[in-house]
C-alpha positions, 0 to 999 in steps of 0.5 A, spaced: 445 515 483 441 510 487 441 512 495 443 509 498 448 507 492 450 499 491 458 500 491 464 495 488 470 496 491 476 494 486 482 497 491 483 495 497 484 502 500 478 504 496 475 499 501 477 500 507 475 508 506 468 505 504 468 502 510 471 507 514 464 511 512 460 506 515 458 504 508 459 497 509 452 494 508 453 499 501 459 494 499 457 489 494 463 487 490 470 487 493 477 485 490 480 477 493 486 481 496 480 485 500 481 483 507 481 489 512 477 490 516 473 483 518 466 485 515 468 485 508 471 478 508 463 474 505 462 479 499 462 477 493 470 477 489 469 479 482 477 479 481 482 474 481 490 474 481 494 470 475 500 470 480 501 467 487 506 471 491 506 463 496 510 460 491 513 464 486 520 468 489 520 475 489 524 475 483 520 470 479 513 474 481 518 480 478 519 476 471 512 474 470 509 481 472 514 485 466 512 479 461 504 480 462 505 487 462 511 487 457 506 483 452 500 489 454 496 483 458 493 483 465 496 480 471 489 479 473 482 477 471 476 481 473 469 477 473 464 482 468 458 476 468 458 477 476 460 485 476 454 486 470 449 482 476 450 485 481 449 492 478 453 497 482 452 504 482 459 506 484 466 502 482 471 505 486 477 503 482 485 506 479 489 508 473 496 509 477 498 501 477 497 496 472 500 492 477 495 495 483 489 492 480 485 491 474 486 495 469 482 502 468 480 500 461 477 493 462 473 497 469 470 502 464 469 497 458 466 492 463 461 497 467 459 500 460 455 492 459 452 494 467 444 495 465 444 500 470 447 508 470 454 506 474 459 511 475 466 508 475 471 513 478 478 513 479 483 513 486 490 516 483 493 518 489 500 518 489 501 522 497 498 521 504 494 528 501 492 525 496 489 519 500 486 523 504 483 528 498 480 520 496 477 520 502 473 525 502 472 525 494 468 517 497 465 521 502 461 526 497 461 520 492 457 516 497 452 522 502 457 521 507 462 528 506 461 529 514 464 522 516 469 523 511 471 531 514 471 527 521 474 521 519 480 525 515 481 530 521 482 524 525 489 522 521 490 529 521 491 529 528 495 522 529 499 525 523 501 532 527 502 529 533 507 525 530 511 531 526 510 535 533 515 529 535 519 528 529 521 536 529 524 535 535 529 530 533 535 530 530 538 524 529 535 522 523 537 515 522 538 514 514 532 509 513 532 504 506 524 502 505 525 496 500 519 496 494 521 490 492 527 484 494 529 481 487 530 486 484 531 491 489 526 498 489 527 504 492 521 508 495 516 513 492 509 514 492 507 516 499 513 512 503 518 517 503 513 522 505 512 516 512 519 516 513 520 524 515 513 523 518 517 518 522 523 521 524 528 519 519 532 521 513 527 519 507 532 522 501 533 514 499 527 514 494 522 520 492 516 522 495 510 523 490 513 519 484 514 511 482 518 507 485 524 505 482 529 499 481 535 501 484 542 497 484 547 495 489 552 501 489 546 506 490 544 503 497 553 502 499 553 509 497 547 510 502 550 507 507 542 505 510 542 505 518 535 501 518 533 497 512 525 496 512 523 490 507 517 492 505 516 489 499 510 491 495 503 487 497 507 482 501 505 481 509 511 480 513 510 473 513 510 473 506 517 477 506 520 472 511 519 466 506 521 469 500 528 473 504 532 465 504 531 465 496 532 472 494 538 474 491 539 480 496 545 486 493 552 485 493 556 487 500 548 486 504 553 484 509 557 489 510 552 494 510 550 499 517 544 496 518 545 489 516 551 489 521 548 492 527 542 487 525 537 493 525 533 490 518 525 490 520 520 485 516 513 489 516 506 488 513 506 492 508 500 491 504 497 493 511 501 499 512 505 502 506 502 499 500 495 501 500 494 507 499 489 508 504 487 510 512 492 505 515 498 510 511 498 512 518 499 506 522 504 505 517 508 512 520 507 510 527 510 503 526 516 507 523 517 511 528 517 506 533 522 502 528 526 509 528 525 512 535 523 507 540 527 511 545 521 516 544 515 512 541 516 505 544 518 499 541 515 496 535 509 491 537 511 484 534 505 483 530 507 489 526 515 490 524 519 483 526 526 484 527 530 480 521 536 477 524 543 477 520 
């Protein structure tokens, strides 16, 4: 591989931990929903979504999803002459959701018509460990395993530091992340693992599997204290403008949370969709949402309260 490499980042995560590793100038090609940080905005986007989360409600955004995906499509078109110029060495990208990004079989099919050597490697994280195990795999991928190593002890440390905390509480209130509105998902992957770090009770949803759609007797049943509207790939303002066309549970008004008027609206493609550095951010903007009495209350640009 050249160096330094020529990298196309097909995740949003994967370019952030690019850029986190001072790889910026290394960064060729990004995906349309690369926004973080600032410096990447410019770059040549080599992708393109078939689906428009301003204006599509969350349950017509769900339909289209399962009929592309049902019939073995693609929600997303990826630009091969473009990718095929620019003439990456590395393509960071996944196999763990064809939702997430483009599909892993059109990245390899795409970059063997690449003329020169390109390594494509896949990011399957599925917990905070794994995502910190794909820094550091970027990090020896791309000369940059020091940074990486630093960089990783670093979200160590603010993680400890919250766990320290959370040890000591006893309160930990039962806390509904929803994945989705309409229908409703319940957390997995690494969200469950958010909550605990947080302070809260994280058994609604699994830590380290899929998300999953859940129904309106299993959040009664659980009786949610807080309820965090995260839907997937939704920023806070996009989940404001789809509540009012949502058709939420049945009994949503009657539930603890909804009562005691203790429902958050959170940037979720920043901080819990991406599997990438900003996971943590994501668990200290819980433990704010869960705890202010410890952890001071939430900042208004990243958690806004929904009224009842």
């Amino acid at each position: 591989m050249a160096t330094p490499p020529r990298i196309v980042s097909l995740l949003p995560s994967a370019t952030e931990i690019v850029c986190a590793l001072g790889l910026v100038d290394q960064l060729v090609g990004v995906t349309h929903e690369c926004d973080h940080p600032a410096e990447v905005v410019g770059k040549p986007v080599l992708t393109a979504s078939r689906i428009s989360h301003e204006t599509m409600t969350s349950a017509e955004i769900d339909h289209a999803v399962r009929s592309q995906l049902d019939g073995h499509g693609s929600i997303y078109d990826l630009d091969e002459p473009l990718l095929r110029g620019l003439a990456p060495d590395l393509i960071l990208t996944q196999e763990l959701c064809d939702v997430c990004a483009v599909s892993y079989r059109t990245v390899e099919q795409a970059a063997r018509r690449v003329e020169t050597d390109t390594t494509v490697v896949s990011l399957e994280p599925n917990t905070i460990a794994d995502v910190l195990a794909n820094i550091r795999t970027v990090g020896e991928l791309t000369g940059t395993a020091a940074a990486a190593d630093a960089f990783v002890a670093q979200l160590h440390a603010r993680l400890d530091a919250l766990g320290t905390a959370a040890a000591k509480i006893t309160d930990r209130p039962r806390t509904l992340v929803l994945e989705w509105l309409e229908p409703p998902f319940a957390p997995g992957h690494w969200v469950p693992e958010q909550v605990a770090l947080a302070g809260g009770d994280p058994s609604f949803g699994s830590a380290g599997a899929a998300s999953r759609t859940t129904t309106a007797e299993e959040i009664a049943g659980y009786a949610p204290e807080v309820i965090v509207l995260a839907p997937c790939g939704f920023y806070a303002a996009d989940t404001l403008r789809a509540l009012p066309q949502a058709q939420l549970p049945a009994g949503w008004d009657e539930l603890p949370a909804v009562r005691a008027g203790n429902v958050w609206a959170v940037d979720a493609t920043s901080y819990f969709s991406r599997p990438g550095p900003r996971l943590v951010d994501g668990v200290e903007i819980l433990a704010r949402i869960l705890h202010p009495e410890i952890f001071g209350v939430p900042e208004n640009h990243h958690a806004i309260h929904v009224p009842h």
